[in-house]
FIMAR-460985 format. One record per atom (N, C-alpha, C, O): residue number from 1; residue in three letters; x, y, z. Coordinates in nm, 4 decimals. Example, Ala and Ser with C-alpha at 12.3 -4.5 7.8 and 13.67 -1.06 7.14 Angstrom:
REM FIMAR-460985
ATOM, 1, ALA, 1.3190, -0.5690, 0.7800
ATOM, 1, ALA, 1.2300, -0.4500, 0.7800
ATOM, 1, ALA, 1.3200, -0.3300, 0.7800
ATOM, 1, ALA, 1.4236, -0.3319, 0.8465
ATOM, 2, SER, 1.2850, -0.2250, 0.7080
ATOM, 2, SER, 1.3670, -0.1060, 0.7140
ATOM, 2, SER, 1.2900, 0.0030, 0.7870
ATOM, 2, SER, 1.3409, 0.1138, 0.8039
END
This chain:
REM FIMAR-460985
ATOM, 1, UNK, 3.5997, 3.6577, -2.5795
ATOM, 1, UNK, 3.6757, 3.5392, -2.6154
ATOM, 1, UNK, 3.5864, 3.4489, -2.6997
ATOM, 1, UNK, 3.4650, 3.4407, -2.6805
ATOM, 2, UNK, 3.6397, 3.3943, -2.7760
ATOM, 2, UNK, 3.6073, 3.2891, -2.8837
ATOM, 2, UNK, 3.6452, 3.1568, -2.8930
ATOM, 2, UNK, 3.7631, 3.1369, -2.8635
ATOM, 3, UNK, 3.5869, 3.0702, -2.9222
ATOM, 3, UNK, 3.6000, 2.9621, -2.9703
ATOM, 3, UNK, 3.5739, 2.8997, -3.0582
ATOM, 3, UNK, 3.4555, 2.8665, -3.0646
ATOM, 4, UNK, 3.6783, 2.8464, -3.1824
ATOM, 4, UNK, 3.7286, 2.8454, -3.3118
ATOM, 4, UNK, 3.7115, 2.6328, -3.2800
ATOM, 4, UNK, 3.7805, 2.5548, -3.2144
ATOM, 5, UNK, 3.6047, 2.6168, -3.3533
ATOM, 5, UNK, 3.6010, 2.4640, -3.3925
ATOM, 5, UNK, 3.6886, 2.3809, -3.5265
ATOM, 5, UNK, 3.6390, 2.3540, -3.6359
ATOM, 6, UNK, 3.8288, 2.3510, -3.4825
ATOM, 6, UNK, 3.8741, 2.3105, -3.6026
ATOM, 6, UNK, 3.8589, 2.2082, -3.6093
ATOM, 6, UNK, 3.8683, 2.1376, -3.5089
ATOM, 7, UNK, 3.8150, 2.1340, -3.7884
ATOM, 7, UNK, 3.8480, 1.9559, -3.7992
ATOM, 7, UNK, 3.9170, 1.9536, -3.9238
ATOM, 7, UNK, 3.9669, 2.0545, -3.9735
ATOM, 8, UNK, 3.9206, 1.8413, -3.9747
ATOM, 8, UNK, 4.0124, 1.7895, -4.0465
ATOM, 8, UNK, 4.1457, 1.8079, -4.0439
ATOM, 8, UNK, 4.2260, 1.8371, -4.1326
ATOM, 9, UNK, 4.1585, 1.7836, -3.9140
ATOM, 9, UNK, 4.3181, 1.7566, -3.8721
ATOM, 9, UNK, 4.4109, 1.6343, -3.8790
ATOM, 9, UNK, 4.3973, 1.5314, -3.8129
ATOM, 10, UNK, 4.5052, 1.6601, -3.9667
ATOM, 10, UNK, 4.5755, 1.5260, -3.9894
ATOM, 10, UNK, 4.6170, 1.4976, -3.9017
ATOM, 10, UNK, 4.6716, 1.5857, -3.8354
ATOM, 11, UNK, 4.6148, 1.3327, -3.8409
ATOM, 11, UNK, 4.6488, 1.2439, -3.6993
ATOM, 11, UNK, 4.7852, 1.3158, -3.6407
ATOM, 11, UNK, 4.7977, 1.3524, -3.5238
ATOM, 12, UNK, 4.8894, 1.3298, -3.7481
ATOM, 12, UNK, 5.0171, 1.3201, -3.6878
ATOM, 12, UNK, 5.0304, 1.5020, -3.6448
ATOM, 12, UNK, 5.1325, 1.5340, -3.5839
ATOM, 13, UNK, 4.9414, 1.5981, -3.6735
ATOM, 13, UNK, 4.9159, 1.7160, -3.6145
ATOM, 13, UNK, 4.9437, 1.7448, -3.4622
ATOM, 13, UNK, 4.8631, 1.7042, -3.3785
ATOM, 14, UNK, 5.0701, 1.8228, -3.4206
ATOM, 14, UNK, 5.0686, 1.8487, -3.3235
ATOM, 14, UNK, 5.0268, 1.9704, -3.2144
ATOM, 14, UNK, 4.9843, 2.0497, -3.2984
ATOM, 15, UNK, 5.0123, 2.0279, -3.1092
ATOM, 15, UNK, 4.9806, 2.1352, -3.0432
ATOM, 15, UNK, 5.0489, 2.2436, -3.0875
ATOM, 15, UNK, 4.9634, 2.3285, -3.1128
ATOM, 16, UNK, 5.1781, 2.2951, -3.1151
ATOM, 16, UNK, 5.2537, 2.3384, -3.1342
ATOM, 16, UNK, 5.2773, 2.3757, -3.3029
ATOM, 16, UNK, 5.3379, 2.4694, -3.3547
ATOM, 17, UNK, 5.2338, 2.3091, -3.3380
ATOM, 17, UNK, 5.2205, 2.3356, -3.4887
ATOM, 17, UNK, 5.0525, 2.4335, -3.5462
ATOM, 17, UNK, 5.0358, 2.5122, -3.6393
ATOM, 18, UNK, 4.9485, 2.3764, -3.4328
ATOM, 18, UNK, 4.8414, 2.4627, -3.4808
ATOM, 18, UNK, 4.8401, 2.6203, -3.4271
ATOM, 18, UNK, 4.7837, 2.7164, -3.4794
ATOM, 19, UNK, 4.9298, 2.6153, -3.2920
ATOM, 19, UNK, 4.9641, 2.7229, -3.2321
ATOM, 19, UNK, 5.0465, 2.8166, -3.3194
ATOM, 19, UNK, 5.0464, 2.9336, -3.2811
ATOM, 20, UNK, 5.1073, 2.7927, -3.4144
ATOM, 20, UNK, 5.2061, 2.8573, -3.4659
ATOM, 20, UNK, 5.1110, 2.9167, -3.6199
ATOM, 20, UNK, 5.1272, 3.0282, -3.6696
ATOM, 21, UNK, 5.0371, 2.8353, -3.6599
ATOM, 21, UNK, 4.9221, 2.8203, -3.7974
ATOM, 21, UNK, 4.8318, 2.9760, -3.7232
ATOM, 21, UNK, 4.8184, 3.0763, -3.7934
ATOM, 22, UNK, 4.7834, 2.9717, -3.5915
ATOM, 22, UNK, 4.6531, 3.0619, -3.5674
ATOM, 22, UNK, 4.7261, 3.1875, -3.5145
ATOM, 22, UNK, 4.6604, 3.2904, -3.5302
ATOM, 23, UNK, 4.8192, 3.1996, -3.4691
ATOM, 23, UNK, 4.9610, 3.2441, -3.4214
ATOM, 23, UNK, 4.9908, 3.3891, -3.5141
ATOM, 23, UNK, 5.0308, 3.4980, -3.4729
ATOM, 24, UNK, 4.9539, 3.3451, -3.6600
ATOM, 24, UNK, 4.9952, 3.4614, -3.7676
ATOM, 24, UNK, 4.8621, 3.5440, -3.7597
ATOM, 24, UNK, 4.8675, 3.6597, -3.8013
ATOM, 25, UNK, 4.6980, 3.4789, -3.6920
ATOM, 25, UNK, 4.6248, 3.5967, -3.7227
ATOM, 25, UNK, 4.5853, 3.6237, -3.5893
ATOM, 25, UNK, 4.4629, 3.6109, -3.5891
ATOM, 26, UNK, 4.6283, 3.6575, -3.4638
ATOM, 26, UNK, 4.6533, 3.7005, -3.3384
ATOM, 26, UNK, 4.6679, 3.6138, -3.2141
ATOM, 26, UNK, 4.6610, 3.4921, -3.2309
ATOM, 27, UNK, 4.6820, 3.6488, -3.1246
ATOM, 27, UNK, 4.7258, 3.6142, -2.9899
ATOM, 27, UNK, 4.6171, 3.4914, -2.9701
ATOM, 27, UNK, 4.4971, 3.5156, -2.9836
ATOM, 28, UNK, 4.6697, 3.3419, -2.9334
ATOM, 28, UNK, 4.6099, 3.2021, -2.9131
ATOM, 28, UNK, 4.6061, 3.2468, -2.7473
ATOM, 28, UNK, 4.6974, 3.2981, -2.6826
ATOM, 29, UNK, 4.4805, 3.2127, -2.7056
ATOM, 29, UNK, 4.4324, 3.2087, -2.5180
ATOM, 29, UNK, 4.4548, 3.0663, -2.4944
ATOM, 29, UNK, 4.5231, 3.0333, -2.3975
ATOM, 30, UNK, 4.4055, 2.9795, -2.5710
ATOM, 30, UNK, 4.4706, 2.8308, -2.5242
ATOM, 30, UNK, 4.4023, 2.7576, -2.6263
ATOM, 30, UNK, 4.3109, 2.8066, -2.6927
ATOM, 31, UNK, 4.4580, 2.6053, -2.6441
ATOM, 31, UNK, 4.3996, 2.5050, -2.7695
ATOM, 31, UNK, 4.4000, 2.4067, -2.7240
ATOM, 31, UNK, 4.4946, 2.3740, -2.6523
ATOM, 32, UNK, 4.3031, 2.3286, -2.7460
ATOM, 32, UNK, 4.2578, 2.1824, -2.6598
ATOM, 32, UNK, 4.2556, 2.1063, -2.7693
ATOM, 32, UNK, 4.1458, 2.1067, -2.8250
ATOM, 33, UNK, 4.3571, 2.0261, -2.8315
ATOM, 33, UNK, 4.3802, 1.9003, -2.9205
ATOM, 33, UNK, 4.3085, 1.7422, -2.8461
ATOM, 33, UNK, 4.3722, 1.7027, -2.7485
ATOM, 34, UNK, 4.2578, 1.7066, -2.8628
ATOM, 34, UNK, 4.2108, 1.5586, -2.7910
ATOM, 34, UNK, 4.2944, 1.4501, -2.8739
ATOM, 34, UNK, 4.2870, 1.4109, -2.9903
ATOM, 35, UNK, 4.3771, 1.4180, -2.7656
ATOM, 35, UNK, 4.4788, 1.2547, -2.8074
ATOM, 35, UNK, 4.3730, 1.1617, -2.8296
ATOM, 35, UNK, 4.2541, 1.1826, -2.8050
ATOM, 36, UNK, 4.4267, 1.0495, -2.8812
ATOM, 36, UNK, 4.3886, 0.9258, -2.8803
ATOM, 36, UNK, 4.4684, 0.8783, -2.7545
ATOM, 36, UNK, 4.5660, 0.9454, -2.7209
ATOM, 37, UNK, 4.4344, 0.7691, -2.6838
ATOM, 37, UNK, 4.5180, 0.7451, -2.5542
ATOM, 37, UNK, 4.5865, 0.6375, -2.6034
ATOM, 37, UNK, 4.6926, 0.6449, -2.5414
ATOM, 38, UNK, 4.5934, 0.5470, -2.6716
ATOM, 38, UNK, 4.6545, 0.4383, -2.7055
ATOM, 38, UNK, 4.7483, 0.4660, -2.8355
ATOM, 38, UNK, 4.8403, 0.3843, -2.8378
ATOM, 39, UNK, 4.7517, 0.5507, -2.9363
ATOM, 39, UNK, 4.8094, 0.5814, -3.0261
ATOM, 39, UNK, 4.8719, 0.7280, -3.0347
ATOM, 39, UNK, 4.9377, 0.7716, -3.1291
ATOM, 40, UNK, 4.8363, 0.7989, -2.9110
ATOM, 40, UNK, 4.8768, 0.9414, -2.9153
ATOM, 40, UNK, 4.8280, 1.0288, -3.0346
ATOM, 40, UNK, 4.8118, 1.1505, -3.0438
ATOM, 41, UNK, 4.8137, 0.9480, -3.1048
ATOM, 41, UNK, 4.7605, 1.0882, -3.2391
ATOM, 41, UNK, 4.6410, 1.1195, -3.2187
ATOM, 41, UNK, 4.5513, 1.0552, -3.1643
ATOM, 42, UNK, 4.6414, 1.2453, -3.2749
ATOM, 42, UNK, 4.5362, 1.3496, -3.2858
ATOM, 42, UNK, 4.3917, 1.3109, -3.3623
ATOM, 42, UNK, 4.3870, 1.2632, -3.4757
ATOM, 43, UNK, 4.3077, 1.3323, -3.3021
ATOM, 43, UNK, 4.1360, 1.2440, -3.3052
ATOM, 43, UNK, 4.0847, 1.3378, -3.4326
ATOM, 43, UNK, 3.9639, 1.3238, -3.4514
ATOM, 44, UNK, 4.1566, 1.4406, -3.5347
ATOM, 44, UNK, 4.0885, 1.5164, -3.6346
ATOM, 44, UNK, 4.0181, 1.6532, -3.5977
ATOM, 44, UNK, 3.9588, 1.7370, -3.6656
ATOM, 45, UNK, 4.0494, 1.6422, -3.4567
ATOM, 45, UNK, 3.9927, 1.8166, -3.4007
ATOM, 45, UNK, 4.0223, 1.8941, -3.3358
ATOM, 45, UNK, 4.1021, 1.8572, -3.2497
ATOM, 46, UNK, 3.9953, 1.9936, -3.3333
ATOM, 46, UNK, 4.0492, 2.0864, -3.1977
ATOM, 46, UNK, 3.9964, 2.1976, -3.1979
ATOM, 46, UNK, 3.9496, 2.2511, -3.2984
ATOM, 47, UNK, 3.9978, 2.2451, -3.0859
ATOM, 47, UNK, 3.9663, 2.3682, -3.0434
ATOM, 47, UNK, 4.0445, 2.5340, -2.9946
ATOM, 47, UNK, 4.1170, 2.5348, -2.8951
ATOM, 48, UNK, 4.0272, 2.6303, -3.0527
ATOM, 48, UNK, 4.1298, 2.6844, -3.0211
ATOM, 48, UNK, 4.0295, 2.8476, -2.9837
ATOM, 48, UNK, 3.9260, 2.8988, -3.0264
ATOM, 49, UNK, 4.1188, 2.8762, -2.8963
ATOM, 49, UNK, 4.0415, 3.0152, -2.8125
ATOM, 49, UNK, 4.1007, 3.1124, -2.8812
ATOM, 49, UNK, 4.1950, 3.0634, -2.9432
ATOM, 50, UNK, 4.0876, 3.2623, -2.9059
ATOM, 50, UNK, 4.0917, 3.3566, -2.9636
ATOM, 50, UNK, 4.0197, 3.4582, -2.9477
ATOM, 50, UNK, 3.9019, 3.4576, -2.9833
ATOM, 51, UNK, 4.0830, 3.5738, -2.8860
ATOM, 51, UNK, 3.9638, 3.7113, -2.8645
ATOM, 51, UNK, 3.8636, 3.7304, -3.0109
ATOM, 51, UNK, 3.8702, 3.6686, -3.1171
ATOM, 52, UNK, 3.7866, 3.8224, -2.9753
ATOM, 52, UNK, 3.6676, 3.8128, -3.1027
ATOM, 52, UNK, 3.7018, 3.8522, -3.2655
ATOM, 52, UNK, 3.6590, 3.8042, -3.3705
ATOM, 53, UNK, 3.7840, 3.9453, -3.2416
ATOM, 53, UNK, 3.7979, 3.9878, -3.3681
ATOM, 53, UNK, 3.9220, 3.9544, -3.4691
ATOM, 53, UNK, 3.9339, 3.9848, -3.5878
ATOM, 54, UNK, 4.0108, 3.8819, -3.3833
ATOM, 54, UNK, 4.1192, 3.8103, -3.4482
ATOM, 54, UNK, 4.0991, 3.6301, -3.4557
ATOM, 54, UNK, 4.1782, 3.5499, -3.5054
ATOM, 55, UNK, 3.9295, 3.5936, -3.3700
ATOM, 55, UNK, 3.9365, 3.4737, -3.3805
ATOM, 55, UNK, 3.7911, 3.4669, -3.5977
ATOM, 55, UNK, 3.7537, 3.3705, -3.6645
ATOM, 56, UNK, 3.7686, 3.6120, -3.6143
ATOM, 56, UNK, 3.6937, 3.6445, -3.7236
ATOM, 56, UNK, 3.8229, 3.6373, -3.8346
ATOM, 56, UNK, 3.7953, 3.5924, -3.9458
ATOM, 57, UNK, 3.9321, 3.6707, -3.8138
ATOM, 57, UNK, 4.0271, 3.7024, -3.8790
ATOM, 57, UNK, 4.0805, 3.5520, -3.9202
ATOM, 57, UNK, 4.0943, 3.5289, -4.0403
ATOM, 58, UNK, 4.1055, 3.4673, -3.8412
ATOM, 58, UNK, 4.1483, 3.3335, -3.8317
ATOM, 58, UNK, 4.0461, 3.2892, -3.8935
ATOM, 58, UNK, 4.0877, 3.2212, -3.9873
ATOM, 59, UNK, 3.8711, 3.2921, -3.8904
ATOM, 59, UNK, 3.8211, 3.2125, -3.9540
ATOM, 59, UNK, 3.8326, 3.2303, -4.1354
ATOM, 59, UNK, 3.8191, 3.1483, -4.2262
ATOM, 60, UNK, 3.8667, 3.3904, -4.1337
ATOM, 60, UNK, 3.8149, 3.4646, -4.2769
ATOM, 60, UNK, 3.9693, 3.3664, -4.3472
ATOM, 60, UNK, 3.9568, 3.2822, -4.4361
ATOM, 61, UNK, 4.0501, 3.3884, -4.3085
ATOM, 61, UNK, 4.2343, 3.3050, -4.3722
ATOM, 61, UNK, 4.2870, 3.2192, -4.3286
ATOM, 61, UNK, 4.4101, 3.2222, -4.3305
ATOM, 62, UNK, 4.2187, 3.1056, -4.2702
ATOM, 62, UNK, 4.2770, 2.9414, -4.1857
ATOM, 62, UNK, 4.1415, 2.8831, -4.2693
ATOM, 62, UNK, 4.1720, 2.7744, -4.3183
ATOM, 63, UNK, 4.0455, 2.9086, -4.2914
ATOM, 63, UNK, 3.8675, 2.7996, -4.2821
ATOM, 63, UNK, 3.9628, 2.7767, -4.4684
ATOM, 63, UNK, 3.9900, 2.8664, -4.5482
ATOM, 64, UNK, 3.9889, 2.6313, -4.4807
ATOM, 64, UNK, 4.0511, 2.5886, -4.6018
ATOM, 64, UNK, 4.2034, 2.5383, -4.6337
ATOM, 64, UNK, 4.2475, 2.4708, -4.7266
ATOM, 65, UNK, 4.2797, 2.6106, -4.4958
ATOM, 65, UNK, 4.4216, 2.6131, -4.5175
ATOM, 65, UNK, 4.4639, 2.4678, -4.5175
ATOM, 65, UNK, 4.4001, 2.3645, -4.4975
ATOM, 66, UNK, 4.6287, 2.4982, -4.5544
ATOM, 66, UNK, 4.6272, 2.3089, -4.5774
ATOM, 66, UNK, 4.7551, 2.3125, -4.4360
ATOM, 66, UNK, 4.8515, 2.3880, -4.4237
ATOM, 67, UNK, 4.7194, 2.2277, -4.3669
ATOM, 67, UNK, 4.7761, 2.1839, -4.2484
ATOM, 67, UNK, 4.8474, 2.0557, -4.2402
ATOM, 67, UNK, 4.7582, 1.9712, -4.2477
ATOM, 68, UNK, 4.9664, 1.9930, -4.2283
ATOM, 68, UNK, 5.0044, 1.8467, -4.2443
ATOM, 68, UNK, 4.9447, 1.7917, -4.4351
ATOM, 68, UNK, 4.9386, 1.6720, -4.4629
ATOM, 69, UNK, 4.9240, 1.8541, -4.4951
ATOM, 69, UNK, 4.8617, 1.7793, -4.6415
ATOM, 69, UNK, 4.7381, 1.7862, -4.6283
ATOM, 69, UNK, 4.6811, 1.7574, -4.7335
ATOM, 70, UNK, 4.6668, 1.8130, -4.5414
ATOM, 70, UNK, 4.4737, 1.8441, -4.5443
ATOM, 70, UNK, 4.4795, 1.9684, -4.5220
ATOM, 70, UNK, 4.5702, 2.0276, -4.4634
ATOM, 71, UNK, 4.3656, 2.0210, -4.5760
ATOM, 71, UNK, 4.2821, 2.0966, -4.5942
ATOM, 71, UNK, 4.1768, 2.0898, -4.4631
ATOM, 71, UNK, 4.0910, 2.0048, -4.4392
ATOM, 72, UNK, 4.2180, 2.2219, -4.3792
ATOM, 72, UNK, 4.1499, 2.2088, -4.2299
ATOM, 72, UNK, 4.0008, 2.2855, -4.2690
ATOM, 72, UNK, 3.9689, 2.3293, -4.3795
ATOM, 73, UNK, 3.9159, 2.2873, -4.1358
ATOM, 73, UNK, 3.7892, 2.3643, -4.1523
ATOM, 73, UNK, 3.8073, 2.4077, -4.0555
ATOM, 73, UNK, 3.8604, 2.3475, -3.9622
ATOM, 74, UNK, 3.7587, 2.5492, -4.0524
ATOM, 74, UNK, 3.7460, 2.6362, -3.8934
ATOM, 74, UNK, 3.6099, 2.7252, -3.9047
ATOM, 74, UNK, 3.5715, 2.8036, -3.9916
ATOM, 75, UNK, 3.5624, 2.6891, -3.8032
ATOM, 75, UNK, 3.3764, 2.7538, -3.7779
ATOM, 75, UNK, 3.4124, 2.8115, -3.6276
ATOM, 75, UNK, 3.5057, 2.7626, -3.5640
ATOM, 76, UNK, 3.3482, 2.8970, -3.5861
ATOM, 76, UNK, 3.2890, 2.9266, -3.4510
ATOM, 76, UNK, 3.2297, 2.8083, -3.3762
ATOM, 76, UNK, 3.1747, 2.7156, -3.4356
ATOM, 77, UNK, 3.2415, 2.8139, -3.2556
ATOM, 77, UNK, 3.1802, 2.7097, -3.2032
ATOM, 77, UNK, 3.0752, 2.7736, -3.1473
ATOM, 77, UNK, 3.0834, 2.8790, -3.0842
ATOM, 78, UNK, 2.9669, 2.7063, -3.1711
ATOM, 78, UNK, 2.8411, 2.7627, -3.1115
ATOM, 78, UNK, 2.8089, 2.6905, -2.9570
ATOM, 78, UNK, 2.8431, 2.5737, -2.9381
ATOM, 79, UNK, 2.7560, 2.7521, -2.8737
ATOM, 79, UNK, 2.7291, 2.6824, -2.7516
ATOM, 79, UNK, 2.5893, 2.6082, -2.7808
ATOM, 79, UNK, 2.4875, 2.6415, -2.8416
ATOM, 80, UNK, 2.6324, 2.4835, -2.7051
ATOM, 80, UNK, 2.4664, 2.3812, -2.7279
ATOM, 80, UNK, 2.3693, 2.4610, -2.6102
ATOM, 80, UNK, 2.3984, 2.4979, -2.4964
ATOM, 81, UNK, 2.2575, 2.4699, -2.6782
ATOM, 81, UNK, 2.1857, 2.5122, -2.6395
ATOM, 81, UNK, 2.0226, 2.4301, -2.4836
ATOM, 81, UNK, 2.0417, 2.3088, -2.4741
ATOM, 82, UNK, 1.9489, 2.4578, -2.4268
ATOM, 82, UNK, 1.8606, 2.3325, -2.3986
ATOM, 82, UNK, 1.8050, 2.2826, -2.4715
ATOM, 82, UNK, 1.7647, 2.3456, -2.5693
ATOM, 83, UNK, 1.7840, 2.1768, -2.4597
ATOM, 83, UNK, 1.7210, 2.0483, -2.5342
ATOM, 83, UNK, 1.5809, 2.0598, -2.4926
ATOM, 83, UNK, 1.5489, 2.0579, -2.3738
ATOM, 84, UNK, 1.4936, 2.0723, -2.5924
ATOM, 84, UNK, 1.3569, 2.0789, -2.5745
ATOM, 84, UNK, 1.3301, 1.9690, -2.6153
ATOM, 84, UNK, 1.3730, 1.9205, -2.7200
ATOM, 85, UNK, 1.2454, 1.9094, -2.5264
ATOM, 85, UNK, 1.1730, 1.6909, -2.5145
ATOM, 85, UNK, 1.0839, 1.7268, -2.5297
ATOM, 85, UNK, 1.0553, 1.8251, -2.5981
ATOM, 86, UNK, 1.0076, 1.6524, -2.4659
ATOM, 86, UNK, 0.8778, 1.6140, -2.4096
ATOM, 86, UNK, 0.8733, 1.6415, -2.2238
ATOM, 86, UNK, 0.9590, 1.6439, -2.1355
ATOM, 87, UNK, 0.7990, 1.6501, -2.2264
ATOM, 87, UNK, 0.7706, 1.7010, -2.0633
ATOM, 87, UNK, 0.6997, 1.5590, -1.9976
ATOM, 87, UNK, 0.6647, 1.5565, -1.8795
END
């Protein structure tokens, strides 16, 4: 499983609409849109799950697409790693 970092999401972007966008290059596991709590619209990002080789497929034909009138970006999400300080 994968996780697909999208931004440049236009505010008025709904769940259901990106579901249907990632939808054409295989099976969505789930998508985490973050509201604004006071305005309900969409904060410009989201996240969307995807097995490995259809979430490669989604990046190779979505990373550019135009969504609501923008032009979205889609990367892999990399896991943060430890933070090396000072001791």
């Amino acid at each position: 499983m994968k996780t697909l970092f999208v931004r440049n999401i236009h505010p008025e972007t709904r769940e259901s609409q990106l579901r249907a966008l990632f939808s054409r290059c295989g099976t969505v596991r789930g998508i985490k849109l973050p509201m604004d709590i006071f305005t309900r619209r969409c904060r410009g990002v989201a996240m969307v799950d995807m097995e490995g080789h259809e979430a490669r497929v989604a990046i190779a034909e979505l990373d550019g697409a135009e969504l609501n009138g923008q032009s979205i970006q889609v990367r892999e999400e990399r896991p943060r790693g430890k933070k090396r300080g000072r001791r």
